[in-house]
C-alpha positions in Angstrom: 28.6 -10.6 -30.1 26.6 -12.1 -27.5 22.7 -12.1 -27.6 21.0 -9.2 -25.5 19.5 -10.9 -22.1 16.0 -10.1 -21.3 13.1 -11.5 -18.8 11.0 -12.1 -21.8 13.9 -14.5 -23.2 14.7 -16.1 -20.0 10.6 -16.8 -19.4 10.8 -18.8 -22.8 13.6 -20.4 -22.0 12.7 -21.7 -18.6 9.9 -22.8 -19.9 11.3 -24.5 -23.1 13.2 -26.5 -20.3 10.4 -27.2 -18.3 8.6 -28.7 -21.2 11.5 -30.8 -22.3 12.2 -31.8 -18.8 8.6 -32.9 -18.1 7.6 -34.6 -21.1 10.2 -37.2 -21.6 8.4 -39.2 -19.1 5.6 -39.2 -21.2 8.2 -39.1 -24.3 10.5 -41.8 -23.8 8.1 -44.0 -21.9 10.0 -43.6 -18.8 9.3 -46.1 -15.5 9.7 -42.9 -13.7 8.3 -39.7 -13.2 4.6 -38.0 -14.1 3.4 -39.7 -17.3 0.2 -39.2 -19.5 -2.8 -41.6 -18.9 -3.9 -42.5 -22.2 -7.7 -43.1 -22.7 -9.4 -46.5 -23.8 -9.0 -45.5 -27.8 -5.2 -45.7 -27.0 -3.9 -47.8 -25.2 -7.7 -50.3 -25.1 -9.6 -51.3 -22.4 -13.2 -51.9 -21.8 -16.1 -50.3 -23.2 -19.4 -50.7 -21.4 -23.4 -49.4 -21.5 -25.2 -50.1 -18.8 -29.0 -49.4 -18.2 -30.0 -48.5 -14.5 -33.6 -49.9 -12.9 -34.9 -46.3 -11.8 -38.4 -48.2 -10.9 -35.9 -50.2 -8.5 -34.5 -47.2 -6.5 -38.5 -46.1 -6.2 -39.7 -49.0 -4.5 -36.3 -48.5 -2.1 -37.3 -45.2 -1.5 -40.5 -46.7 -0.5 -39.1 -48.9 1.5 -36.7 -46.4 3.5 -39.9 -44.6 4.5 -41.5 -48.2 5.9 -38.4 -48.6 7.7 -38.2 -44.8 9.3 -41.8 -45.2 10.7 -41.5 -48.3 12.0 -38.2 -47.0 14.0 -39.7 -43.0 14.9 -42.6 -45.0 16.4 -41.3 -47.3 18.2 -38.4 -44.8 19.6 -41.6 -42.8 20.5 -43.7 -45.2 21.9 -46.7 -45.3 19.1 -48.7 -48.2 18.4 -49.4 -49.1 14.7 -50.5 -51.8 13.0 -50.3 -53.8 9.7 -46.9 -51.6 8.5 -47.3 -52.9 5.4 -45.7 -51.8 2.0 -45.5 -52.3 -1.9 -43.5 -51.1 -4.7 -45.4 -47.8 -4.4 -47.1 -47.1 -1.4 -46.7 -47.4 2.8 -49.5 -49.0 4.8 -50.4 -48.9 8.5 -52.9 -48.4 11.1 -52.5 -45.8 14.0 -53.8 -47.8 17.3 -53.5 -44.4 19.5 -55.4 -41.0 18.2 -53.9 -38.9 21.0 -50.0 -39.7 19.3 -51.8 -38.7 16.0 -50.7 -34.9 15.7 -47.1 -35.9 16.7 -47.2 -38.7 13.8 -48.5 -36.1 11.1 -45.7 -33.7 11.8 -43.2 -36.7 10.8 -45.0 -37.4 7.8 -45.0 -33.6 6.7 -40.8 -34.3 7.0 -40.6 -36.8 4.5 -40.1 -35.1 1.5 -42.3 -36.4 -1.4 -44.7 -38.4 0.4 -48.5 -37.9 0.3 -50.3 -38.8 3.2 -53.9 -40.5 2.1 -56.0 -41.2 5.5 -59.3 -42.5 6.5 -59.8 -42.2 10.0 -56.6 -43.7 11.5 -55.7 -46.0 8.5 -52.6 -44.5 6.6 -51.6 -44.7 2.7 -48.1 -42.8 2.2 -47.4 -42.4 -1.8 -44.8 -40.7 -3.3 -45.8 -37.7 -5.1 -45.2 -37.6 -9.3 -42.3 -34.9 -8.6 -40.7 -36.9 -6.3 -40.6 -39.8 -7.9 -39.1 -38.1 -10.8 -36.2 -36.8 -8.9 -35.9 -40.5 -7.1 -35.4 -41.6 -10.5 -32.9 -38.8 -11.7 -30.8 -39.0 -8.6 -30.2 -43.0 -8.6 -28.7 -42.7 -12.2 -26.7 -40.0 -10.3 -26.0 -42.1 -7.5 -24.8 -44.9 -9.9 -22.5 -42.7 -11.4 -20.8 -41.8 -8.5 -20.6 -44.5 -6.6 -19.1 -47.0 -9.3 -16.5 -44.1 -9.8 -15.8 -44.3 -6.4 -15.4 -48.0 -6.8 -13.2 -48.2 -9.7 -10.8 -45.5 -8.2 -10.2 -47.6 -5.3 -10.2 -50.9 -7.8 -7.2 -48.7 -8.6 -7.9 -48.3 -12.5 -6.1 -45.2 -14.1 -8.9 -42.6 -15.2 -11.6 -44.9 -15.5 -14.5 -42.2 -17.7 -18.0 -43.0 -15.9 -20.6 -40.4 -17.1 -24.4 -40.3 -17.4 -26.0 -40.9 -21.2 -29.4 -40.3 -21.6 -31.8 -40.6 -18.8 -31.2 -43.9 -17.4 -27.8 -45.5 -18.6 -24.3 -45.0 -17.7 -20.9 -45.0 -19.6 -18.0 -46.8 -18.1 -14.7 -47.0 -20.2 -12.1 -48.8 -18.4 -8.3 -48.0 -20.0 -5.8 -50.5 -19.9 -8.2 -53.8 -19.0 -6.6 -56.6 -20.9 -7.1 -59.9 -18.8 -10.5 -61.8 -18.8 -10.1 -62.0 -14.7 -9.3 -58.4 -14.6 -12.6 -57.5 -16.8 -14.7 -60.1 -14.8 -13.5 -58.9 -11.1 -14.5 -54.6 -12.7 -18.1 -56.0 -13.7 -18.6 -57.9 -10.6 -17.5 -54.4 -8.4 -19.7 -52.6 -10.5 -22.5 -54.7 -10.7 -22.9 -55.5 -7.5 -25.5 -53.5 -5.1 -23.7 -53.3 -1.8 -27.0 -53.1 0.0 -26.1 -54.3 3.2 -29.5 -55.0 5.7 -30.0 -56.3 9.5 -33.4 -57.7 9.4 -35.0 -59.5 12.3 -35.8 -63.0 12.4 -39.6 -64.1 12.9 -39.3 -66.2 15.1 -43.1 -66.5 15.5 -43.4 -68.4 11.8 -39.8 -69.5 11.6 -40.7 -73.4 11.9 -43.0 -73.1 8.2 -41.0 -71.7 6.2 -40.0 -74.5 4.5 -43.4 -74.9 3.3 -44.2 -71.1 3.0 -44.4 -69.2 -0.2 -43.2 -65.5 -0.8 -47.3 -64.3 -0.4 -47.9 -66.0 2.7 -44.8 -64.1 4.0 -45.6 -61.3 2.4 -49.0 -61.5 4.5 -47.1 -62.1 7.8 -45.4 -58.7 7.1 -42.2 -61.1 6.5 -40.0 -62.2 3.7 -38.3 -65.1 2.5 -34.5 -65.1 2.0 -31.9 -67.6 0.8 -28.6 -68.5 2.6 -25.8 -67.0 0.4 -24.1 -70.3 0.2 -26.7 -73.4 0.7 -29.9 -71.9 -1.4 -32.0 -74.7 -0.3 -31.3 -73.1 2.9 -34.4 -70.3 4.1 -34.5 -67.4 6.2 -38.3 -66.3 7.0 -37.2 -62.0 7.9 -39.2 -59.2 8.8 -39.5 -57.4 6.0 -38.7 -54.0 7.0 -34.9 -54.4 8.0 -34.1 -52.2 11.7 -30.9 -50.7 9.2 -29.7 -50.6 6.2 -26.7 -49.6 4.1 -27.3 -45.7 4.2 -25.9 -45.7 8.3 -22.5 -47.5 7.3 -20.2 -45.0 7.3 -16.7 -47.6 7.1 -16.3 -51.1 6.4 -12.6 -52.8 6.2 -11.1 -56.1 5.5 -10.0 -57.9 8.6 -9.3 -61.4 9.8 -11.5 -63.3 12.3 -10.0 -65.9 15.6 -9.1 -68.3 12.9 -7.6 -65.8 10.4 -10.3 -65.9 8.3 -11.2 -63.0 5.7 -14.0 -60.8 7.2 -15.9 -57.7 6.7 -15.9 -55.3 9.7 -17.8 -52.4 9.6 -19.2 -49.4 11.2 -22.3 -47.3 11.8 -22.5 -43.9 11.7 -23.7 -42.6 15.2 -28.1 -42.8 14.1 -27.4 -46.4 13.4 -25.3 -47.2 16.3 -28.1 -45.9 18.4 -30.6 -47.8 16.7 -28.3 -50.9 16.6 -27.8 -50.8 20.0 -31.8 -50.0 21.0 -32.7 -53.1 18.9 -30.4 -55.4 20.3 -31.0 -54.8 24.0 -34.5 -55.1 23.7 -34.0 -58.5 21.3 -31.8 -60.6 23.7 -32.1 -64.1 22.8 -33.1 -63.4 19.8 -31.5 -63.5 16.0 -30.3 -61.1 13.7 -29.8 -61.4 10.2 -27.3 -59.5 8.1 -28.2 -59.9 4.8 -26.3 -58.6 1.7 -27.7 -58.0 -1.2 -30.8 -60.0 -0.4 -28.9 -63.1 1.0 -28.4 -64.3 4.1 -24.9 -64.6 5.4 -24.8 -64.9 8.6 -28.3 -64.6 11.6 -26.5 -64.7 14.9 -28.5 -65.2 18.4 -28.1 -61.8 19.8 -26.3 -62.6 23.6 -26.3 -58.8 24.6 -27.0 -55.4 24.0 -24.5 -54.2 21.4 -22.8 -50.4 21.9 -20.3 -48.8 19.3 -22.0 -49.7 16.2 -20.2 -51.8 14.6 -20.2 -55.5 13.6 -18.6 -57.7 11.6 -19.5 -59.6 7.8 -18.5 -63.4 7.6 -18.5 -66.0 4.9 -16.3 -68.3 2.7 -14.2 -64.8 1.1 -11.1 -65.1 -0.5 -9.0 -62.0 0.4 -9.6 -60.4 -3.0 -13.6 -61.2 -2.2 -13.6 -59.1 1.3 -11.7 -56.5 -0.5 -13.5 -55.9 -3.1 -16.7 -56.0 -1.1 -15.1 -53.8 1.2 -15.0 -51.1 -1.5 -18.1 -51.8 -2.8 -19.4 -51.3 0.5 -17.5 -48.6 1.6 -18.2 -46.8 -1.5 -21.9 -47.0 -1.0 -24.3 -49.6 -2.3 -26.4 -48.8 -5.1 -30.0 -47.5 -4.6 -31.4 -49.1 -7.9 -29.5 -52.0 -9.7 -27.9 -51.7 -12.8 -27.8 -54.2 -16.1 -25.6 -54.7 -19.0 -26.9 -53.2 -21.9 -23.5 -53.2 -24.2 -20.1 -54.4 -24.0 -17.3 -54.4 -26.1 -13.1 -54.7 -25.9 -10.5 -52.6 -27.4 -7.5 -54.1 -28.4 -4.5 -52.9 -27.5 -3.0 -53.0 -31.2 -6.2 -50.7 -32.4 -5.1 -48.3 -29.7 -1.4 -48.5 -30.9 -2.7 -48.1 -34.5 -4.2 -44.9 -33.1 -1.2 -43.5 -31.4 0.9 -44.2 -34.7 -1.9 -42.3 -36.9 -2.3 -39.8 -34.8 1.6 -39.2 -34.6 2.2 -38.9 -38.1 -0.5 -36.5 -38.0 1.2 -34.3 -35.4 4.6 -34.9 -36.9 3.7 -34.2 -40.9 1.3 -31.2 -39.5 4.0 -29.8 -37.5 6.9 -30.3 -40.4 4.3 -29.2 -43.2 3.7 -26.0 -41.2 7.6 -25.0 -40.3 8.5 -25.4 -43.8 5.9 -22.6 -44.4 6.6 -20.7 -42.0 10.8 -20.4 -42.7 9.8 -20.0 -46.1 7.8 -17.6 -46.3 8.6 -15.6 -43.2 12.2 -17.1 -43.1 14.4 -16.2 -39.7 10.3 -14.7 -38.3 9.5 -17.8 -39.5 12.3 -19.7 -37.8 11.8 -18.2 -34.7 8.0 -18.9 -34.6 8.4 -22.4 -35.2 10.8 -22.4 -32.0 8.1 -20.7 -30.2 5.8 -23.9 -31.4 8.3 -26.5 -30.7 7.9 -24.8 -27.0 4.6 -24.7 -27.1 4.5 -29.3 -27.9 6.8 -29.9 -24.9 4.8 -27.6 -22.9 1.5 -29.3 -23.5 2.7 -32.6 -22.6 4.1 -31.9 -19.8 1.5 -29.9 -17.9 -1.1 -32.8 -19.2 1.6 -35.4 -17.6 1.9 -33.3 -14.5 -2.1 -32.9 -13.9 -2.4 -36.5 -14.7 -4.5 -35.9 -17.9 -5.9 -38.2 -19.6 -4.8 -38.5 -23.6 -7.7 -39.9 -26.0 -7.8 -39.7 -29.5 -9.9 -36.5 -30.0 -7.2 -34.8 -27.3 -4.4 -35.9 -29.9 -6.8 -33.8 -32.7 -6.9 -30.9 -29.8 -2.9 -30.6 -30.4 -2.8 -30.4 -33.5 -5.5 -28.1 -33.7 -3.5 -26.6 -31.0 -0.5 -25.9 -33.6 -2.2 -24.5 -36.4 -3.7 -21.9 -33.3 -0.5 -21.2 -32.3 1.0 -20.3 -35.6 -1.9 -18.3 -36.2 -0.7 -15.8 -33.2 2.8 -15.7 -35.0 1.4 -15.0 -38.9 -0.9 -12.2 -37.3 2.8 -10.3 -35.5 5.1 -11.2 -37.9 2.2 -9.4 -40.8 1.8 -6.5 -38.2 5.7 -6.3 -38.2 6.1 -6.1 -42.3 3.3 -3.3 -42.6 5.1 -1.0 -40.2 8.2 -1.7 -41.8 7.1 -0.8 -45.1 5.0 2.3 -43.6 8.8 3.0 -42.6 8.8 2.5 -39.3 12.7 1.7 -37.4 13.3 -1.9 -36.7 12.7 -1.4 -33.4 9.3 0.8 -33.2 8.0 -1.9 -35.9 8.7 -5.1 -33.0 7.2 -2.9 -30.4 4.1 -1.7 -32.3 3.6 -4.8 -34.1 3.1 -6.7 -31.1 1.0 -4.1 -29.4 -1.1 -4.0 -32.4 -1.5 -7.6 -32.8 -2.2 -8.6 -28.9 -6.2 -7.2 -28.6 -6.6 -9.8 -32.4 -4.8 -12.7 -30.6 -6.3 -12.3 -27.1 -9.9 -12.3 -28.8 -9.6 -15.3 -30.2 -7.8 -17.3 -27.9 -10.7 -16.3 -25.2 -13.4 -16.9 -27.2 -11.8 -20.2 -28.0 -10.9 -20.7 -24.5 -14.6 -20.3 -23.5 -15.6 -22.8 -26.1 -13.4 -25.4 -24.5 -14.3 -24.6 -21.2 -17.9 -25.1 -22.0 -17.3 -28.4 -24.3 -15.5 -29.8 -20.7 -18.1 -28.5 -18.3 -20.9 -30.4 -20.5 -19.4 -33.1 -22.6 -18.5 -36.4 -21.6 -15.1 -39.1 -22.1 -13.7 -38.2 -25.5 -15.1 -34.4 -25.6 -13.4 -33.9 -22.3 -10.1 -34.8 -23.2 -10.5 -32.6 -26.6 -11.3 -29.7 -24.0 -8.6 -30.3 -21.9 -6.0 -30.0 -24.5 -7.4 -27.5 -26.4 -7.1 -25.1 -23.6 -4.2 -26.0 -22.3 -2.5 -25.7 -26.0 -4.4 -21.7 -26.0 -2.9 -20.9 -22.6 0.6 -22.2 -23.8 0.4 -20.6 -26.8 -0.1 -17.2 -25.9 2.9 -17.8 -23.5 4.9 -18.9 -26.2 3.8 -17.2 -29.2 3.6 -13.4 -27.4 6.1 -13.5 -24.7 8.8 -16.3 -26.2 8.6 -14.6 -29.6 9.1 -11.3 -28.3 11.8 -12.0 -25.6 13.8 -13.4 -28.9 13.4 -10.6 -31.3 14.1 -8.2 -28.5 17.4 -10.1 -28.2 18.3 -10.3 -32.0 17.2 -6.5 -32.8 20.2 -4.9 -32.8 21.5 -7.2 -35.5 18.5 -6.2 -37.6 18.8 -3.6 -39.9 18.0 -2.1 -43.4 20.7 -4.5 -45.2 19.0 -7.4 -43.5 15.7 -7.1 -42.7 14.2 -8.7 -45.6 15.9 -11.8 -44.8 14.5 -11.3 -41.1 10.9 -10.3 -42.3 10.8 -11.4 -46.0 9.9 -8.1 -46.3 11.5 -8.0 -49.9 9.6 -7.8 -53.5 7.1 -4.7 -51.9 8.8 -1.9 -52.1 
């Protein structure tokens, strides 16, 4: 007699095939198809710590404001004097009271700076709150942009998270070569902070015999040539733009099919790049990367469409990579390695194989139970849990999850939940059966009265989870991720699956046989 067809049953089945279908990818190692990332603890990689120089991204700040005043009054036609600043503070004298009024109401815009004057001399000093956030929001920054770098390095699932209040995580899965671990430091390492400073060419002829504070004095500063460091660059100090108006940059190839880096300004820095350069004819330019020189062309005519071009001695996997590092934003305070240390790939093998024959025995260990104690119940919940395996593998390798080691825990975890759904119905079932209750109106009322138990828990667990991804970082994450999506299987699994199969088998139950359905014998 042929098993009676419900929605319940075909539900469980499309989904045991789903699951089966979608995890052998992952399964079988497979070359195709969606496949689950494993983390650094599996498969090894590289584990670093790095510390970020918050004081850094202050004096930046600092200097962003320097540069803004020295553009709004020259677009505006103010004189000023001695635009001067330090690590902390702006200096500069206003030559014209009546422009006065129109200068304070651009101070009031900058956020966070103080304005200290006596008479027309100005001090402009970031206030204690605003440096605070300055420093908050470059270990921010930091984080973001080196995730944005490694994704277009093309690492799978790099983990880049804040720790503490001024260093940054970075676990990098599946780095294995010394060149591959060198070329990740140097694109994370590296500042990006592309400038277009003006040569003086007042003071030009001494800087050879010029020191940092007689520059400094000039309202200039000294920088090398990126390739011949013997070679000196005397540059206004504030620079007419810097890296925060790039909005592209690209690899390309110059007349001689060269490597270069061509980029472009959003439309503010296309205006002031082309304002600067018309009024500068005959004179040079500087674009200087990460405080060296690489190139300080004569400018031969105003330049429109904001954009320019990078050259240098750049293999192609240089301009690439500087591409994305510029591209992906430069970094407003520097960052330094604090720790480092590699994970083999055999400790992350040793990992997967421990953590399989913890799944495995855990899984075997709890069927046996199960089918003995509950017997065909029994049977049937541990199809419902063999489901419920195939099910969270494949989601995880459709979403492109990442597996660590505490996710592998989360799964097993995940089983012993499940099961728990199954003990809590099939017990429901028993008691109605011994209250007397039909076969039938003991499946139907023993789910009923077992769903409210099963859906409080699984929420409140589900919550947990949630919470542990919204604020944990790298390993708790991946623990989260497969805890919930083992609860949201589960209740698929252990409520509908379950149910769609004893609705099918319950007209083959009956008093001669329900004991060895429900091991319901030795209580009468």
């Amino acid at each position: 007699m042929s098993l009676k067809v419900n929605l319940k049953l075909v539900i469980f089945a499309a989904a045991l095939l789903f699951g089966v279908v979608f995890s052998l990818p992952t399964l079988l190692n497979l070359d195709k198809g969606a496949k689950i990332n494993l983390g650094l603890d599996l498969q090894g990689g590289l584990y670093m710590l790095l510390g970020v120089h918050t004081d850094e991204a202050v004096a930046n700040r600092v200097k962003s404001i320097a540069g803004g005043i020295g553009v709004f009054t020259e677009q505006n036609d103010i004189l000023i004097d001695g635009l001067r600043f330090d690590e902390r503070s702006v200096y500069f004298e206003l030559l014209d009271a009546k422009a006065k009024a129109k200068l304070d109401e651009y101070i009031k815009g900058l956020n966070g700076a103080i304005s200290n004057e006596a008479a027309l001399r100005y001090e402009l000093t970031l206030s204690a709150e605003e440096t605070a956030l300055v420093k908050s929001s470059s270990v921010a920054q930091a984080v973001e942009t080196i995730r944005n770098r490694l994704d277009q390095f093309g690492l799978s699932e790099p983990t880049v998270a804040k720790q503490g209040e001024d260093q940054i995580l970075v676990e990098l899965p599946g780095i294995k070569s010394d060149a591959e671990e060198q070329r990740a430091r140097n694109l994370i390492a590296q500042a990006a902070h592309l400038q277009m400073m003006a040569v003086d060419e007042q003071n030009i002829a001494r800087v050879s015999l010029m020191t940092e504070a007689e520059a400094a004095a000039l309202g200039s500063t000294i920088v090398s040539d990126v390739y011949d460091p013997n070679t000196r660059y005397l540059l206004k100090r504030i620079p007419i733009l810097d890296g925060e108006r790039l909005s592209d940059a690209r690899t390309g190839f110059d007349q001689n099919n060269r490597p270069v880096i061509s980029f472009t300004l959003d439309g503010e820095g296309g205006r002031v790049f082309g304002d600067f350069s018309g009024k500068n004819v005959g004179k040079r330019l500087a674009i200087v990367l990460d405080n060296k020189v690489y190139s300080a062309p004569v400018i031969r005519e105003r330049i429109g469409g904001g954009s320019g071009q990078i050259s240098g001695n750049f293999t192609l996997q240089e301009a690439n990579d500087l591409s994305i590092a510029l591209r992906s934003g430069s970094l407003s305070a520097g960052v330094e390695m604090q720790e480092k240390r590699s994970v083999g790939p055999s400790l992350g093998q040793d990992s997967i194989n421990a953590s399989a024959i913890a799944l495995i025995s855990g899984f075997l260990s709890i069927a046996a139970f199960m089918i003995f104690y509950y017997r065909v119940a029994g049977l049937i919940s541990v199809a419902a849990l063999f489901c419920n395996v195939f099910l969270i593998v494949s989601i995880m390798a459709l979403f492109g999850a990442t597996l660590t080691l505490p996710g592998m825990v989360g799964i097993v975890l995940t089983i012993g939940m499940a099961i728990d759904a199954n003990v809590i119905i099939n017990e429901r079932i028993k008691e109605l059966l011994f209250e007397g209750k039909s076969v039938l109106k003991a499946i139907e009322q023993g789910y009923a009265n077992a769903f409210s138990a099963i859906l409080d828990a699984n929420i409140t667990t589900l919550i947990a989870a949630v919470a542990l991804y919204a604020y944990g970082t790298g390993p708790i994450k991946g623990f989260a991720v497969t805890l919930s999506v083992g609860i949201l299987c589960s209740m698929l699994t252990a409520i509908v699956g379950t149910r769609g199969i004893f609705d099918a088998l319950s007209h083959k139950i009956n008093a001669n046989n329900v004991k060895y359905f429900f091991s319901v014998g030795g209580r009468e």
